[in-house]
N, C-alpha and C positions, 0 to 999 in steps of 0.2 A: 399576088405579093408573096415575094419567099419568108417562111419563117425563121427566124432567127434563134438562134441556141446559145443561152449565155449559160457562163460555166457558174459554179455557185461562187467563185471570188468575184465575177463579177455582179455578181446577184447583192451580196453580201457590198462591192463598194457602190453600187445603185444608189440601195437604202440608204448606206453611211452617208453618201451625200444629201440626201432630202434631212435628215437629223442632224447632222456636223456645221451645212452650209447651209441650212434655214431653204433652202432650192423647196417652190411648193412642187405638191405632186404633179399638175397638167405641165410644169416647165422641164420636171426630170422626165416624163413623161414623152414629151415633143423631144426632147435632147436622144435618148435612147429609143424612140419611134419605137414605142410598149405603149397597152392598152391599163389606163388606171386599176383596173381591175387584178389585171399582172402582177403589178405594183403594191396594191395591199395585202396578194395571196402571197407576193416575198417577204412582206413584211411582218402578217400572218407567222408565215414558218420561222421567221429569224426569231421573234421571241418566245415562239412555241420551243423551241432549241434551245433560247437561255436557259428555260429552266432546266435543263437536262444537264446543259453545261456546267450550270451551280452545283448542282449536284452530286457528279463526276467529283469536283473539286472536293466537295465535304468528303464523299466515297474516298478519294484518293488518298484524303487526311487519315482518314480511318484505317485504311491498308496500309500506310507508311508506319501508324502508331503498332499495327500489330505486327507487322514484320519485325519491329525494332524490340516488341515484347517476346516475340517469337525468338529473335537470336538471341538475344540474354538469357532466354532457358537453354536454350540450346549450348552456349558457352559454359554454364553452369553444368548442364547434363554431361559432359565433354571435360570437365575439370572432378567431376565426380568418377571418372570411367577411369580417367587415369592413375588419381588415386589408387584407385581398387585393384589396378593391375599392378602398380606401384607395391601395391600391400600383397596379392595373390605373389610378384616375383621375392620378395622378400622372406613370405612364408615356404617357398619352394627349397629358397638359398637353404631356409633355416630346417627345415626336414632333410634334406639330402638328394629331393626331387631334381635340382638343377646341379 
């Protein structure tokens, strides 16, 4: 018998079907000619994955909050810079430098 190689979207809509459409395992099983066993090591990994995914997501919240804290210094640093040259060209004007 040849082995078969499903890609992980198909791995991933396998599962979805046994969860979404109530399908028991030996029917999704007999449908995609996979051995039960197959079948709980994907579904195994798929939740072993959520949690990483969750995770990702709170991470992602966290990077976006400090980027947004990060460019507001940065504007602030950047409105401070100009000033200073604002006041160095004026003090230039006012000695005879320029």
């Amino acid at each position: 018998m040849k082995r078969r190689r499903y890609s992980p979207e198909q791995k991933v809509k396998i599962v979805r079907e046994h969860f979404e459409q109530g399908m028991s395992v030996p029917d999704i099983c007999e449908k995609y000619s996979i051995h039960p066993n197959q079948f709980y090591r994907w579904k195994k990994e798929l939740f072993e994955g959520a949690v990483e995914t969750f995770s990702r997501k709170q991470s992602k919240k966290f990077t976006t909050d400090k980027v947004t804290k990060l460019e507001t210094r940065l504007k602030n640093r950047n409105e401070v810079i100009a000033e200073l040259l604002e006041e160095n060209i004026k003090l230039k004007k006012e000695t005879g430098e320029i």
